[in-house]
C-alpha positions in Angstrom: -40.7 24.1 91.9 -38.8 21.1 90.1 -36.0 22.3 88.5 -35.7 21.3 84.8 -33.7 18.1 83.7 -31.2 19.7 82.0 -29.2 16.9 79.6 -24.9 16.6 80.1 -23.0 18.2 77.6 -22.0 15.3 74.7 -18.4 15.9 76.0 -18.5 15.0 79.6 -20.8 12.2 78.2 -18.5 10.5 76.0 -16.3 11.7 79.2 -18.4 9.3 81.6 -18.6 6.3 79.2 -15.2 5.7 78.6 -14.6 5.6 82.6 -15.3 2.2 83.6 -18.1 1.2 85.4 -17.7 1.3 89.3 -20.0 -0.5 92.4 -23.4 0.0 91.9 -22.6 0.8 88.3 -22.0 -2.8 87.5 -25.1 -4.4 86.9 -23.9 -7.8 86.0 -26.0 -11.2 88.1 -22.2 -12.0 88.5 -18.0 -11.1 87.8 -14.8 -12.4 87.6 -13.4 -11.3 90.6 -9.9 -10.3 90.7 -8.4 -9.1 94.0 -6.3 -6.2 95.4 -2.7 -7.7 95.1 -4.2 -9.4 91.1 -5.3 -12.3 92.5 -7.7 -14.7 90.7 -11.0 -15.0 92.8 -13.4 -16.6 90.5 -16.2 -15.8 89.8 -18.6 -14.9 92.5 -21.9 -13.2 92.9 -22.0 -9.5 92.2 -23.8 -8.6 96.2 -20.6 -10.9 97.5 -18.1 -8.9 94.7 -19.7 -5.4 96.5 -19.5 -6.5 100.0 -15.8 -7.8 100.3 -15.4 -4.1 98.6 -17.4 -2.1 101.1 -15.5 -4.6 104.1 -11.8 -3.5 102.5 -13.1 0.2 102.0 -12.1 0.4 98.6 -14.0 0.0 94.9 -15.4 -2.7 92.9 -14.1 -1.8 89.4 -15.2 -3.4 85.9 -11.9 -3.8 83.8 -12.9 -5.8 81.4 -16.4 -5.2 80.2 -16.4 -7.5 77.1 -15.6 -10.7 78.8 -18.5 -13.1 80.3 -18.6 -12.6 82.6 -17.5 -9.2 83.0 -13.7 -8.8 84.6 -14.0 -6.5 87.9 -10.8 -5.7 90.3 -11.0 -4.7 93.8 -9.3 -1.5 93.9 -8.9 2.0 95.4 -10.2 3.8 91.9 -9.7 7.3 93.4 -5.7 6.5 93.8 -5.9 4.9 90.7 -7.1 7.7 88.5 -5.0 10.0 90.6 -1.4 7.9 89.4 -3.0 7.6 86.3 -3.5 11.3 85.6 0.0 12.0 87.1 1.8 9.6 85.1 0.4 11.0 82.0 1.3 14.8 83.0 4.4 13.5 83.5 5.0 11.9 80.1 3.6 15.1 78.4 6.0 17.3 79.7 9.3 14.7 79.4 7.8 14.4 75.4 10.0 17.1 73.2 8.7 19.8 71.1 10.4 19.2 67.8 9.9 22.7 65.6 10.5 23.2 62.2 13.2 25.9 60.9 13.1 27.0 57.6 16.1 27.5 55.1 16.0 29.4 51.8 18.6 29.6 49.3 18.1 31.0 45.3 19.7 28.8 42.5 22.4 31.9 42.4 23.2 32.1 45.9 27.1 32.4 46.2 29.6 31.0 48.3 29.8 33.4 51.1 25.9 33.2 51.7 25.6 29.7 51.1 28.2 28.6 54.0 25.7 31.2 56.2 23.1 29.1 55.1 25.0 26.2 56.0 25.8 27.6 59.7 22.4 28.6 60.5 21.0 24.8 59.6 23.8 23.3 61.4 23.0 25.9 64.3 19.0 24.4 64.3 19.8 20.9 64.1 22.0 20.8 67.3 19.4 23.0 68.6 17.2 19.6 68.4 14.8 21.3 65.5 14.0 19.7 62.1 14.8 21.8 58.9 13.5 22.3 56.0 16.2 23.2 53.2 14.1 25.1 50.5 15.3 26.2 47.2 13.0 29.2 45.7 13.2 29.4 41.5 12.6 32.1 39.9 11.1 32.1 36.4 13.4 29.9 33.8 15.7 28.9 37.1 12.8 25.8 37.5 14.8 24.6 34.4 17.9 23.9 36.6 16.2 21.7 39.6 18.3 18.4 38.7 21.3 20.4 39.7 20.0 22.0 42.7 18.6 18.3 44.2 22.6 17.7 43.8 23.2 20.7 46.0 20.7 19.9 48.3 22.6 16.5 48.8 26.0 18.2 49.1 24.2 20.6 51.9 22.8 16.7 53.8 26.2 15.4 53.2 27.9 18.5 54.8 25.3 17.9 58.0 25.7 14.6 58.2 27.6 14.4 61.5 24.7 16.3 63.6 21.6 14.9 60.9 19.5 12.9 58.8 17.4 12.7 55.8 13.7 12.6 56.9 12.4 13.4 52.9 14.2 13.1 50.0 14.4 16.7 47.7 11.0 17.0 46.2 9.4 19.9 43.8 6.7 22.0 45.7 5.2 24.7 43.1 7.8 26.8 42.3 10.7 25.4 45.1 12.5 22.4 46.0 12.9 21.3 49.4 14.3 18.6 51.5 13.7 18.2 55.4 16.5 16.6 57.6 16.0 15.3 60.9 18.7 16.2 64.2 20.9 13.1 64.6 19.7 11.4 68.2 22.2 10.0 70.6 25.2 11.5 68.1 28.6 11.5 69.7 29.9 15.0 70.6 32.8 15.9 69.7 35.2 16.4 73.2 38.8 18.4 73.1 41.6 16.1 73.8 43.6 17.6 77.1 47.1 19.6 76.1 49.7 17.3 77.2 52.8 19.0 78.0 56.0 17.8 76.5 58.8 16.7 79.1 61.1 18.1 80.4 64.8 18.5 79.2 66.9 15.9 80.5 69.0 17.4 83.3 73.0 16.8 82.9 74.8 15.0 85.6 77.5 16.8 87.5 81.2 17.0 86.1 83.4 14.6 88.1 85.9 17.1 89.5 89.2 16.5 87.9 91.7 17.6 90.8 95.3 15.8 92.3 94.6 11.8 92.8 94.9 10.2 96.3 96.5 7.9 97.3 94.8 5.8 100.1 97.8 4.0 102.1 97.2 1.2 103.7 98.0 0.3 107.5 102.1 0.3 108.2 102.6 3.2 105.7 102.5 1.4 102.6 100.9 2.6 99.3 97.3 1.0 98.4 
């Protein structure tokens, strides 16, 4: 019984065309060849292109399928794909995850809860987070937005060692917000070492004050 010809999925498809075209896969009368170490080669046949592939044990790989003729390297394409996938897991996980932490204050928030709010956004941008500094109105309060965009500034002025402003305060509905962005490459703040003061000069010995003497010379005579 023949078994059915059962089509690819579309995604390992499009999968399969965007890999280039290797050996017999390249269906071109001839190439320009490019060698192992990026040599220029010419352009030669595509049977002599596949046999100084098979007699080097490695892959005849199309690299540039626009050109005419078609660019084709001589290359190990398994290692190739295996650096290439490794080098882009690699950048994935060096790539930082940049969250977004959210900060609400009312028009009548008061000093004690405003410097909390103040802390915990400090707290998120040194954490390496973005935040978003939101004002919530109630009723008439959207009446009194010019003056909160002033307090938003204060708040950006206030952060301004550890961020920046990534968007300006905007209305949204019935809030105000304004993100900031954690400083990169900020300097950090490093405690000066105690220095000790010195020591009390010491005082120098009293010159004892006893009877003089006389040194006499040879023969008895005084000095």
């Amino acid at each position: 019984m023949v078994a059915p010809n059962i089509p690819a999925r579309p995604e390992a498809q499009d999968a399969r065309n965007r890999e280039p075209r290797v050996n017999h896969r390249i269906r071109v009368p001839e190439v320009r060849l490019v060698g192992v170490e990026g040599e220029q080669l010419g352009i030669v046949a595509i049977e002599d292109a596949m046999r100084m592939a098979q007699e080097l044990s490695i892959d005849l790989v199309e690299v540039a399928a626009a050109a005419r003729p078609p660019v084709c390297k001589l290359m190990d394409y398994g290692k190739f794909k295996y650096l290439q996938k490794k080098k882009t897991a690699e950048a994935k996980r060096s790539s930082t995850h940049v969250e977004v932490k959210e900060v609400k204050i009312r028009p009548k928030t008061d000093a004690h809860d405003f410097q909390t709010k103040l802390n915990q956004a400090r707290r998120f941008l040194v954490d390496g987070d973005r935040v978003k500094l939101t004002v919530m109105f109630r009723g008439r309060e959207i009446a009194y937005a010019r003056q909160q965009e002033g307090r938003l500034m204060e708040i950006a002025t206030a952060l301004a060692d550890v961020s920046q402003i990534d968007v300006l305060p905007k209305v949204e509905g019935r809030n105000m917000s304004m993100m900031l962005n954690p400083k990169r490459g900020g300097s950090v703040a490093v405690a000066k070492p105690v220095v000790e003061p010195p020591p009390p000069p010491v005082a120098a010995p009293p010159v004892p004050t006893g009877p003089s003497v006389t040194t006499r010379r040879a023969g008895g005579r005084p000095a």
